[in-house]
N, C-alpha and C positions, 0 to 999 in steps of 0.2 A: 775246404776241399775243392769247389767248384775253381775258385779262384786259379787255383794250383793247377787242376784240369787244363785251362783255357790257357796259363801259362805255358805247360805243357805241348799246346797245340803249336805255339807262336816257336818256341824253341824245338820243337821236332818228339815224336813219338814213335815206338814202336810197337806191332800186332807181334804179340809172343806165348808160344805154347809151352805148356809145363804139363810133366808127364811125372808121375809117382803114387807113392804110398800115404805120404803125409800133405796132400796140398792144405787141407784144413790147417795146419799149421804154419804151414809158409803163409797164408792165405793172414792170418793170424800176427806174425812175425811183422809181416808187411807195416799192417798198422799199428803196432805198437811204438815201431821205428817214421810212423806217421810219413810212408811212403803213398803217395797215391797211385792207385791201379783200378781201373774202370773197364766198362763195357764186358763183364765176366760172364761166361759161356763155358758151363757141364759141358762134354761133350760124352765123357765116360767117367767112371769113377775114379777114373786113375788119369786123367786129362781134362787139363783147364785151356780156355784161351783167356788172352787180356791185354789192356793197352798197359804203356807205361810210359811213364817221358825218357828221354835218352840222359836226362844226368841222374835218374834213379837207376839205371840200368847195371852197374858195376855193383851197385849194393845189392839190388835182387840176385844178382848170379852168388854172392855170397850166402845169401840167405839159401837159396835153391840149394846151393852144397852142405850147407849145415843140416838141411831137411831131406837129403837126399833123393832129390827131386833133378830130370833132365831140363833146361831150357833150350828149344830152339826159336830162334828169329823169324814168322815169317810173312811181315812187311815194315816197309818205313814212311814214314809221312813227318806232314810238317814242313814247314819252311826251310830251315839250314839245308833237307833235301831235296826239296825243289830249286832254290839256289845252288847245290852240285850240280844237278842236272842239267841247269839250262845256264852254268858259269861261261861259256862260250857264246852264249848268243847275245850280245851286245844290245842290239837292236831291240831284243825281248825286253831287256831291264831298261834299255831308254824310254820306250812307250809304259813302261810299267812303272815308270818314278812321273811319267807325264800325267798319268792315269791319277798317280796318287794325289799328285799338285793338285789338278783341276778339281777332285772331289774334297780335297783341303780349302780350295778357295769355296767351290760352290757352297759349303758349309755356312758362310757367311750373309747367303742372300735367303729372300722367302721366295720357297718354289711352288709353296700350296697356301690356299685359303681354304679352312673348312669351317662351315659355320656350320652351327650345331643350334638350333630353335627349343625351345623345353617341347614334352610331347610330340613332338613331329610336326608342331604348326610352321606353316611355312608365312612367311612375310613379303609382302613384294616387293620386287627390285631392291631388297634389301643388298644382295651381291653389288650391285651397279653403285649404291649409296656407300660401300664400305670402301671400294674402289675409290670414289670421287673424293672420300673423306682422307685417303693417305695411304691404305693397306693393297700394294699394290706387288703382283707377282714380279720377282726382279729386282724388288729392290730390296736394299741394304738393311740387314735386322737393326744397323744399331743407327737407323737413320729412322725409324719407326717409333713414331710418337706413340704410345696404346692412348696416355690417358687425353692427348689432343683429338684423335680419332674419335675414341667414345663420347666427348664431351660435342663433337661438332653430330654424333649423328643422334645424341640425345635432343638436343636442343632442334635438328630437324625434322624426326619422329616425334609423335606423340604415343605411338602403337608400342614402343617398347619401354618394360619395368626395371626390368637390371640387364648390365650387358657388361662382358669384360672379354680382355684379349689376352692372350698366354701365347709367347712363342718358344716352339719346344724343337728344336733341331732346326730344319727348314722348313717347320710345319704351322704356321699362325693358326690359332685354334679361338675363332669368337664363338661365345657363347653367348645367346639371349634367350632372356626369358619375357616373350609377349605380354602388354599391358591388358587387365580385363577391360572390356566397353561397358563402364556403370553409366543408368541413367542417373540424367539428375535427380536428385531425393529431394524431394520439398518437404522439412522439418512438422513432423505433427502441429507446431506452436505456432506458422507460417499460417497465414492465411492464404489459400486458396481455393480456386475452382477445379472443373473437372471437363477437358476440353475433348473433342472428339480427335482419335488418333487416323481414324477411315472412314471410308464411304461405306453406309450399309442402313439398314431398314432398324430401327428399335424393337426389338422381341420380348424385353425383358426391362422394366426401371426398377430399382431401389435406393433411394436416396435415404442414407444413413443419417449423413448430417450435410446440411447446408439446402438447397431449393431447387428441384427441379426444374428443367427447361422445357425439356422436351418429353414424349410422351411415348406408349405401346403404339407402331406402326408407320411415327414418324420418318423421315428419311432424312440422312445428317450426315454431312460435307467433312472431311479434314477440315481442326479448327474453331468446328461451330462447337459452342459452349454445351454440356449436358446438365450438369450440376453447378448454380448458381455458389459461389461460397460467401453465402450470408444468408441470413434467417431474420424474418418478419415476424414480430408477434404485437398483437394489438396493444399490451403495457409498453412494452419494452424498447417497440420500434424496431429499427433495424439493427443486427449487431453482424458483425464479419466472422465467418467460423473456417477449419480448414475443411474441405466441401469431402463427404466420404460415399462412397455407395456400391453397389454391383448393375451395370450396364451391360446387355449383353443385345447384340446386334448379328445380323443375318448380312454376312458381308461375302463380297464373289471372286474369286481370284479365276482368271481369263489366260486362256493361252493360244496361240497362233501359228499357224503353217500352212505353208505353201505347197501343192503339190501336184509336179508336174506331169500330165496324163503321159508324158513321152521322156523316161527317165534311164541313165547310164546306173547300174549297179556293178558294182565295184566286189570282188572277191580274191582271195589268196591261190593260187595253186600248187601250192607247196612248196615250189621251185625257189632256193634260196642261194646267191653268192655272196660272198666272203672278200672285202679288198681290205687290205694293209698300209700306215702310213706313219713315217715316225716323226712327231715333232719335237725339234728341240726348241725350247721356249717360245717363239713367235715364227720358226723357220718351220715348215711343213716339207718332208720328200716322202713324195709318193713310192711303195714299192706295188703298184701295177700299172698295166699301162692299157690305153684306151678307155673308152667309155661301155657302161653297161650291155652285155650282151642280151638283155630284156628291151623288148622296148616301151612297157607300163610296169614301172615297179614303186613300193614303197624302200622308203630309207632311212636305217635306224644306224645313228653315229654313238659308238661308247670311246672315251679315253680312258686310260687308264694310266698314271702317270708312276716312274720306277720310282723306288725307294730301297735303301739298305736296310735300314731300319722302320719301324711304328713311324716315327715322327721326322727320319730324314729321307727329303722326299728329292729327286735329282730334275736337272732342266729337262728329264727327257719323259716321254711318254708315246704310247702306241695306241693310235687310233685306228678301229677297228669298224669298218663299215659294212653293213649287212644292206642287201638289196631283196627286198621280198619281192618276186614274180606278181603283178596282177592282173586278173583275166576281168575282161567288161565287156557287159551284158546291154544291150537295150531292152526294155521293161516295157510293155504297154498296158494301161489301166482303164479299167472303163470307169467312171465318174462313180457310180456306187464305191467301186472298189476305192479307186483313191481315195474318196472319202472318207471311206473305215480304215486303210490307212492312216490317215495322218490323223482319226478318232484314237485309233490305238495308240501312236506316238507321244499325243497329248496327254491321255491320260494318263500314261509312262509318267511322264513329267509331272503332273498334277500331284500323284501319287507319292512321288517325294517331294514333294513341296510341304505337304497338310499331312501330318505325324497324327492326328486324330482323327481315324474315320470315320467314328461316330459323330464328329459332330459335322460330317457332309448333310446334307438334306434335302439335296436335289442338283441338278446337273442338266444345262443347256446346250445344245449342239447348233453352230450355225455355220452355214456354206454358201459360198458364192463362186459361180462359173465366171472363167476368166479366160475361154476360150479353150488354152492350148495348157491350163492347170484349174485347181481348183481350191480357191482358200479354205482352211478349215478354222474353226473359233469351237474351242470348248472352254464353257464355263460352270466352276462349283459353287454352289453357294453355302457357305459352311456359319454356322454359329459360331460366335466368337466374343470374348469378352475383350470389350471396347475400351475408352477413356485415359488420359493421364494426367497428374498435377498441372497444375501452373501457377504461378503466383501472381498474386493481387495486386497489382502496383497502383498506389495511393499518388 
């Protein structure tokens, strides 16, 4: 039925009222004669509207008489009558067979890359890398390697686990799915130690298995050893074990800002313009003219590129630039205040940094005058369990 519809459209249709006692049957008749008729509209009990294609039309007028029903015409669409209409204009049907060509050829090239990440992780310059590797806007679908592509940007990622490329109209579609970042695992049967991963104070030893190094209050470097992995006993001597234990350390994570007692704050005033521009593949025409009527503004560029279809996507697109209005302020601080400033800022940051706020346990503020600013240094000092394998090389 849809099929038929869409046929319909291509060969020409008419909007047509029926007016009677029995539409139910005509209604009825229709499809048993497996005539289609769509977009139906009650309007009264005794009046339908409906489309219908123009070579069902001599059977409906049959049927409508056998049911004793009026039909009249009142509209027509579809091509064959846009072709009546505009039979005379020459010019109309030359750009409109030009129109067709070019969207018959462009069909051939890729006009979009969309790369698609599993979750929404994004990857760097991954764009730039698929580019360099072969998949590039403009060129020829059937010149497009997929599996030489994926094979060159496997081999130069390590960051990705599966990747594949589908091209569906003018639309290249990669799909990757990001590799996880496992530490190395050092096999229970492995002999090893247990080395320090950070700088921090020792608060806590438990050496499960193998020989402690270091001790409650010690101070221990990236590197430096914790857990010896091997075990002393007076029969037995020495034997190599893989080194296990809980380590837990008083370690500080520091953050830093500058701030300056004589500072430009920057704000929106609501004031926003609007400029237009169309680019066809690498060709940009602007449709305004002159430079912003702002003289501080921010600038947000979107494209958005046309397509007929989901997946066919054409050389053209409309770039659309947005100009936000910004008003600036000069700020002045007096050294207290900047201070606590840039105390707030830090801890801002801090704050998503260290997902456990329990294990904070104290917090250091340090500041230095700089004349015409003032540096800020905050630091937390947070409990944290230390330590990771390494293996024993004999």
């Amino acid at each position: 039925m849809i099929i038929r519809i869409l046929f319909s459209y291509v060969m020409g249709y008419l909007g047509v009222t029926i007016e009677g006692y029995y539409i139910e049957r005509f209604i009825n008749m229709c499809r048993n004669r497996k005539i289609a008729i769509w977009h139906l509209k009650r309007k009264k009990d005794v009046q339908l509207d409906f489309r219908v294609g123009i070579h069902d039309f001599k059977e409906i007028c049959k049927i409508a008489k056998k049911t004793k029903c009026k039909l009249r015409i009142k509209s027509k669409k579809g091509v064959p009558f846009l072709l009546h209409r505009y039979k005379k204009r020459k010019m109309f049907f030359f750009l409109l067979m030009i129109i067709i060509f070019l969207i018959l050829l462009s069909s051939n090239f890729v006009w979009n890359v969309d790369i698609r990440e599993e979750n929404g992780e994004i990857l760097e310059n991954i764009a730039k890398d698929v580019e360099e590797a072969g998949l590039r806007i403009g060129d020829w679908k059937t010149k497009v390697d997929t599996k030489e592509i994926i094979n060159k940007i496997r081999l130069q990622r390590k960051d990705i686990a599966w990747m594949g490329i589908e091209l569906k109209g003018t639309n290249a579609i990669v799909k990757i799915v990001k590799a996880d970042e496992k530490p190395e695992i050092v096999d229970d049967e492995e002999y090893c130690s247990i080395i320090s991963d950070k700088v921090g104070v020792i608060t806590k030893m438990n050496a499960q298995t193998g020989t402690a190094n270091v001790k409650v209050g010690d101070t221990v470097n990236v590197g430096e050893t914790l857990i010896n992995g091997w075990m002393e006993g007076k029969y037995t001597g020495i034997r190599y074990v893989h080194a296990k234990g809980e380590i837990e350390a008083k370690v500080w994570h520091t953050k830093y800002k500058n701030i300056p007692y004589h500072a430009t704050e920057r704000s929106e005033t609501g004031n926003v313009e609007s400029q237009y521009a169309i680019k066809f593949n690498n060709f940009k025409i602007n449709l305004h003219k002159g430079v912003s009527k702002f003289e501080i503004y921010d600038t947000i560029e979107t494209e958005n590129k046309m397509k007929l279809f989901s997946d066919f996507y054409l050389p053209i697109s409309i770039i659309k630039t947005t100009n936000k209005q910004i008003e600036e302020r000069q700020k002045t601080y007096e050294k207290e205040e900047a201070k606590n400033v840039g105390v707030e800022q830090l801890q801002e940051e801090l704050d998503k940094e260290i997902e456990d706020k329990e294990s904070i346990v104290g917090q250091n503020i340090n500041t230095y005058d700089k004349g015409d600013s003032i540096d800020v240094y905050v630091t937390y000092e947070v409990l944290e369990n230390i330590g990771t394998n390494e293996k024993i090389v004999f």
